[in-house]
GUMARTI-53551 format. One record per residue (C-alpha): x, y, z. Coordinates in pm, 1 decimal. Layout:
N
u  v  w
X  Y  Z
...
//
This chain:
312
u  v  w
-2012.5  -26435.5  4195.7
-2166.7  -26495.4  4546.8
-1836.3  -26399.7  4705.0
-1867.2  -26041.0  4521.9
-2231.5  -26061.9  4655.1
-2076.0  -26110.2  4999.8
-1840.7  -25887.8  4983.8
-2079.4  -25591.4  4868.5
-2295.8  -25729.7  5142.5
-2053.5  -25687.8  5390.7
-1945.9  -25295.4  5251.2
-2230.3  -25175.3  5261.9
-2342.1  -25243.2  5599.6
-1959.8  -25130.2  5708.3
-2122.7  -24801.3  5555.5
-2443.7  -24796.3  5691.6
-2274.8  -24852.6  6065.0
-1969.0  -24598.8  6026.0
-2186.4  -24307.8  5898.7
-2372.4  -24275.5  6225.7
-2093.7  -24286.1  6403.5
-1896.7  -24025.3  6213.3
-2215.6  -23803.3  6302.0
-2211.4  -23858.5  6664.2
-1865.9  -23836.5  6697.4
-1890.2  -23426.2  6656.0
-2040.7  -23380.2  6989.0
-2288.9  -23096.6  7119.1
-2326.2  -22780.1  6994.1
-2141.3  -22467.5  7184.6
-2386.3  -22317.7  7415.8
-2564.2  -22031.3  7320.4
-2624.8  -21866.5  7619.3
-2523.1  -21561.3  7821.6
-2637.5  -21549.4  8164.7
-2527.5  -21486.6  8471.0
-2724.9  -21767.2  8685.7
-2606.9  -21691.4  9067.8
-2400.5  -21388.4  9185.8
-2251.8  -21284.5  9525.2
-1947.4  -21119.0  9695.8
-1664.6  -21327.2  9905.1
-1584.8  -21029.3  10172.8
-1964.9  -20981.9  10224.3
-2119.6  -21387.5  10289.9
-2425.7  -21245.3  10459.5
-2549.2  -20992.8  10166.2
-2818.0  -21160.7  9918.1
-2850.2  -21046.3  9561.2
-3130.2  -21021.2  9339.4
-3059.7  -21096.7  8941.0
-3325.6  -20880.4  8708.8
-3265.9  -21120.1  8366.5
-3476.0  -20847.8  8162.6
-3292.7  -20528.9  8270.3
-2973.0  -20745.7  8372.2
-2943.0  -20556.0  8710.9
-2789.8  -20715.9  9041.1
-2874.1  -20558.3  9321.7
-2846.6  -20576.9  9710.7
-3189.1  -20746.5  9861.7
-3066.7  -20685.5  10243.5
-2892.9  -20382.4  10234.0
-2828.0  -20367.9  10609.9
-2599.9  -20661.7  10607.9
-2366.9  -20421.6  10439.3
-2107.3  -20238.4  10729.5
-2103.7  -19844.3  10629.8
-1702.3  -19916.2  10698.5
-1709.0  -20215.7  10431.5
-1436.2  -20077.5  10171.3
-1617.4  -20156.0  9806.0
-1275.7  -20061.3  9563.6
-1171.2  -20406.9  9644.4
-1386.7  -20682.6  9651.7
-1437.9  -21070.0  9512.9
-1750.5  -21200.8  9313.4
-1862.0  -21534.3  9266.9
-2066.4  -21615.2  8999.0
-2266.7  -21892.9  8797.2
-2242.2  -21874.4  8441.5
-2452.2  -22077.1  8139.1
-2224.0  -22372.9  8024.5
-1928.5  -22292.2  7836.7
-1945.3  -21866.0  7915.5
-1688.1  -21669.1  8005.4
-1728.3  -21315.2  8153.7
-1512.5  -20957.5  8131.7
-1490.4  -20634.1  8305.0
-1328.2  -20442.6  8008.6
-1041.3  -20633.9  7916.0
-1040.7  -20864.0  8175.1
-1106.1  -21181.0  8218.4
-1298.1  -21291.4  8552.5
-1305.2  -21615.8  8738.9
-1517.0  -21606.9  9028.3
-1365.9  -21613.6  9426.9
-1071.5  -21446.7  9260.2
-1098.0  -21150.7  9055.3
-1069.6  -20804.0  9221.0
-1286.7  -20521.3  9131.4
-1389.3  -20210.3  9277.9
-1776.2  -20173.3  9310.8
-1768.9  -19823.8  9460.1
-1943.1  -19686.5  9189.4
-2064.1  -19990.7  9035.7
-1917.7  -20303.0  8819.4
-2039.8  -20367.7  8469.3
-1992.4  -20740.3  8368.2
-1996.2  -20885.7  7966.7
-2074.1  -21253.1  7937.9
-1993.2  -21392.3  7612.2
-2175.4  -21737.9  7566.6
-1975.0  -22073.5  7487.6
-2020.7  -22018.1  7092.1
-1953.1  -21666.3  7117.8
-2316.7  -21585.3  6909.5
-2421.1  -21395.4  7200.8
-2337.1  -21089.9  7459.3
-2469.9  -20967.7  7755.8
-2412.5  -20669.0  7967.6
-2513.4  -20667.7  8387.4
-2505.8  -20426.9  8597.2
-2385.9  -20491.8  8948.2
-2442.8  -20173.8  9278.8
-2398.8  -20185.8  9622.9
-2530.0  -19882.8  9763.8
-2925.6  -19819.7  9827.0
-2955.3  -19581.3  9471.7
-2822.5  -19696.7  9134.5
-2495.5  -19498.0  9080.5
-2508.7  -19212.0  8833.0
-2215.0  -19472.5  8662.3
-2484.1  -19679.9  8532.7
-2642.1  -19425.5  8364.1
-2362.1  -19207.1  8176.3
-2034.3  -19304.1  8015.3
-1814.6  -19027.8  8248.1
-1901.9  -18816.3  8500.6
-2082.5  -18478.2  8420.2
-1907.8  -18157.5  8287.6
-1988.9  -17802.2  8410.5
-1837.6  -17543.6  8200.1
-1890.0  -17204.2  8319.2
-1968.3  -16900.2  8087.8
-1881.3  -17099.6  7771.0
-1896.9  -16768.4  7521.3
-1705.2  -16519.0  7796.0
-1996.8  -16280.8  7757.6
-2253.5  -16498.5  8054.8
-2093.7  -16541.8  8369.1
-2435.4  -16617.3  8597.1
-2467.9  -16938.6  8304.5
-2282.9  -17261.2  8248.2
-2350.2  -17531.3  7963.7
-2383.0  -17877.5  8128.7
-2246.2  -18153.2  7912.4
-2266.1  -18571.6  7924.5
-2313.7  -18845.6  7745.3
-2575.9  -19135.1  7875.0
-2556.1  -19484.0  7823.5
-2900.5  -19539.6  7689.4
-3146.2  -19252.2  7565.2
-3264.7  -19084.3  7878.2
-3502.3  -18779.0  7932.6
-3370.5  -18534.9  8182.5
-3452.6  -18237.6  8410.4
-3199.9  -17960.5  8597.2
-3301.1  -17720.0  8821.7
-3084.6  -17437.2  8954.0
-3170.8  -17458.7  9335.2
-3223.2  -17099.4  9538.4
-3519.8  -16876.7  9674.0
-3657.2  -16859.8  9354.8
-3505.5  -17203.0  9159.0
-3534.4  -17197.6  8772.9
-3635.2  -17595.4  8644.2
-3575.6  -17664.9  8280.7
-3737.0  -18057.9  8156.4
-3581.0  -18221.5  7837.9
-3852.5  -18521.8  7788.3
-3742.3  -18599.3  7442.8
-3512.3  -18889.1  7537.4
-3149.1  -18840.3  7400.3
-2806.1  -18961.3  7455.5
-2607.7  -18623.0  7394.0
-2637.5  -18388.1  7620.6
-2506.7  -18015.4  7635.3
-2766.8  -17788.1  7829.2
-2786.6  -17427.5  7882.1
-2786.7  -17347.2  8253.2
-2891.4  -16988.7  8313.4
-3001.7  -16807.5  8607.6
-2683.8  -16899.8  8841.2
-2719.6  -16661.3  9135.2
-2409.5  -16453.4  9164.4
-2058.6  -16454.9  9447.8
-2247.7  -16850.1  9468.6
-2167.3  -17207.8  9488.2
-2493.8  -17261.7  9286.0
-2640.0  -17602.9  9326.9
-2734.3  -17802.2  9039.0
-2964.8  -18068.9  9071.2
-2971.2  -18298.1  8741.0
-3236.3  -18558.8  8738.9
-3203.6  -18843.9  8465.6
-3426.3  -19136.0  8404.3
-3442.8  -19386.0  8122.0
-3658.8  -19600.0  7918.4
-3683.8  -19839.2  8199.2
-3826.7  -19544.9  8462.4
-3509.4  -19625.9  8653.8
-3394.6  -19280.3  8770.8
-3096.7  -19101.9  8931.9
-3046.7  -18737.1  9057.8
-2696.0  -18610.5  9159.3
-2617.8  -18215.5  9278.1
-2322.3  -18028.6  9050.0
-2152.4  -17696.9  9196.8
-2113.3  -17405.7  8952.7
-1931.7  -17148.4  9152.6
-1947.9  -16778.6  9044.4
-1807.3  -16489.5  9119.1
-1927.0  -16160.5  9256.3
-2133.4  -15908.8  9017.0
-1955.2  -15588.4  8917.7
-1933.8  -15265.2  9121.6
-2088.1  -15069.3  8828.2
-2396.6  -15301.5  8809.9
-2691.9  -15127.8  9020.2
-2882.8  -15331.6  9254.3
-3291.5  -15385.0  9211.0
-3466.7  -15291.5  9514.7
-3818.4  -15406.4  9513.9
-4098.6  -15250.1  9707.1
-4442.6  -15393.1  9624.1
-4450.5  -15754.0  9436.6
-4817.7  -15852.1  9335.8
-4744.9  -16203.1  9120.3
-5124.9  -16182.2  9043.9
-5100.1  -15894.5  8855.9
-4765.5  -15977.9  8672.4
-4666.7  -16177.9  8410.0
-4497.7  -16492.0  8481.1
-4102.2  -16483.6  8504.6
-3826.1  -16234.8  8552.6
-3731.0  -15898.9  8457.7
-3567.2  -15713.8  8214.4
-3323.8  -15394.8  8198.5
-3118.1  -15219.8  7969.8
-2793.1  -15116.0  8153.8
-2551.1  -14891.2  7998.0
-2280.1  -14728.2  8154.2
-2058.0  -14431.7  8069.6
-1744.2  -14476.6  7947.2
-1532.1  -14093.9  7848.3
-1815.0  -14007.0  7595.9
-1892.8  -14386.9  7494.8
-2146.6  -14651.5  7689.1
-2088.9  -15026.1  7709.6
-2380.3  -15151.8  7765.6
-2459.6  -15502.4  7990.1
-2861.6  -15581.1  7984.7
-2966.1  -15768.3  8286.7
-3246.3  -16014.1  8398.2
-3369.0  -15979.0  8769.7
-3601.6  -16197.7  8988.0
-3862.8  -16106.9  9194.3
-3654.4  -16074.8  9495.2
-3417.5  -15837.0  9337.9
-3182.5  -16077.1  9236.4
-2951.5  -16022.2  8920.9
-3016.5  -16387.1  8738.6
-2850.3  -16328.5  8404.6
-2633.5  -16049.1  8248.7
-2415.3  -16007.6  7965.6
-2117.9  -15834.9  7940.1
-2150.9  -15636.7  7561.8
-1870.0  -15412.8  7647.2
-1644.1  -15575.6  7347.7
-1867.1  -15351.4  7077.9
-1742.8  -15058.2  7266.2
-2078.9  -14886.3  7158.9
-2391.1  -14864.7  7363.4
-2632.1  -15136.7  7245.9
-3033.3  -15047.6  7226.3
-3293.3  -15103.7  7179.7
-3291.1  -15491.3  7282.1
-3594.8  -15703.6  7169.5
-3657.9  -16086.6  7285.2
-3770.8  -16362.9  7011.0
-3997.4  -16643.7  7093.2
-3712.3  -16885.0  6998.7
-3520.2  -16773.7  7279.0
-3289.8  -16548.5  7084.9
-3281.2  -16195.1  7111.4
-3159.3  -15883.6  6877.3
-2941.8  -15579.6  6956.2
-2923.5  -15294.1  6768.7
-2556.9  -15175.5  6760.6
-2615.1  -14822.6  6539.0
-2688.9  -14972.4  6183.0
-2595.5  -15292.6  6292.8
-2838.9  -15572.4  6447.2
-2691.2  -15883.7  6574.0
-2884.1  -16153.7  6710.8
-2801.9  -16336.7  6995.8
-2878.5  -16609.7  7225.6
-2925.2  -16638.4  7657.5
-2588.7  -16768.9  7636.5
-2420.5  -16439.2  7419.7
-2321.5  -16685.3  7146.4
//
């Protein structure tokens, strides 16, 4: 009987001593963490970087220790990463003093922490401005005269990153400026007012949520009004006395016993700003009245069709 005693004595404090160590002997936890600690570039020892945790931005703190000659398509990072992370650019794997990226336009680096719970996304530049890069997926898309009946317009089409608001203004003597402050990540804008036989500059301004901005000049190039158009001539201009804007005319030219009929918009330097080429009804279109949506209807005969700036 005391030998059982013993014995269960002896088992349970066998028990009492392995369970502990069974616990112990799983380890830590995988870290949690996804952070890019220290960052810099092999070809460029002198240049310092700053690391923005909350917008996870590294940029250049002493830009002059950068040559203008320095060629950024193909350059080495280092990098400090929390314990146990491993970071990407796309499908690549990165190990710092090795890896091989071009930061002409800008890298974008994923860490993915030890337990692989957690993401993060940075942002690496060179230059003195952020690269447009950083804020859209692909570089910008200028389609000119979209519907075939607008050739002084062109839709402007992207796609950003993170819901931005955005402005565009068609540069010239007199430049038109359109705003778009409801933040959005689509984008296809009407461009109107293109100045004719021009490489029209197109200033687009974006800025996000964080009040970083970026603004980058597109070229719509278009070509030379037709002969039959006429050409405003203005004498007297008193703005004062005007309403604000430009200037309407119905053009309609003969055509053996029919008109086709092209309305056009004029600025206050004479300029033809916006036409559109109605000559597919083969009819004369009048009268022409504007909405306050932006639309507009022509009467064709019987017929009334309405229309938008672009023709569609």
């Amino acid at each position: 009987m005391n030998y059982f005693k013993k014995s269960l004595s002896a088992l349970l404090l066998f028990g009492i001593i392995f369970i502990p160590a069974c616990q112990n002997s799983t380890g830590p936890k995988p870290n949690a963490q996804a952070v890019i600690s220290e960052f810099g570039i092999s070809e460029l020892p002198s240049v310092d970087f700053s690391i923005n945790q909350e917008d996870k931005i590294i940029e250049v703190t002493n830009l002059g220790a950068i040559d203008p000659s320095t060629d950024l398509s193909s350059l080495t990072a280092t990098f400090t990463l929390s314990e146990g992370a491993y970071m990407m650019v796309g499908t690549m794997r990165q190990t710092s003093g090795e890896t091989v990226n071009d930061f002409s336009e800008g890298v974008f680096y994923t860490i993915i922490s030890e337990d692989e719970t957690q993401q993060e996304t940075y942002f690496v530049y060179l230059s003195e401005q952020i690269p447009l890069n950083y804020f859209l997926t692909e570089a910008p898309v200028v389609e000119l005269n979209p519907t075939g009946r607008n050739p002084l317009s062109a839709e402007l089409q992207f796609t950003t990153r993170k819901r931005s608001s955005v402005t565009i203004t068609v540069l010239g003597e007199i430049p038109i400026e359109q705003t778009y402050s409801k933040p959005l990540s689509e984008y296809q804008i009407p461009v109107l007012g293109l100045y004719p036989d021009t490489r029209n500059r197109i200033v687009l301004s974006i800025e996000d949520s964080g009040n970083r901005s970026i603004t980058d000049t597109l070229i719509a190039e278009t070509a030379a009004l037709p002969d039959f158009l006429p050409t405003p001539e203005i004498n007297v201009v008193k703005e004062s006395r005007m309403e604000p804007g430009m200037h309407f005319n119905e053009v309609h030219i003969g055509n053996a016993g029919t008109f086709n009929s092209h309305p056009i918009i004029f600025d206050n330097n004479g300029d033809i700003r916006w036409y559109l080429d109605l000559s597919e009804f083969d009819r004369i279109t009048w009268p022409i009245q504007f909405n306050d949506n932006g639309t507009f209807f022509a009467v064709f005969g019987v017929t009334i069709i309405e229309f938008d700036m672009f023709g569609n």
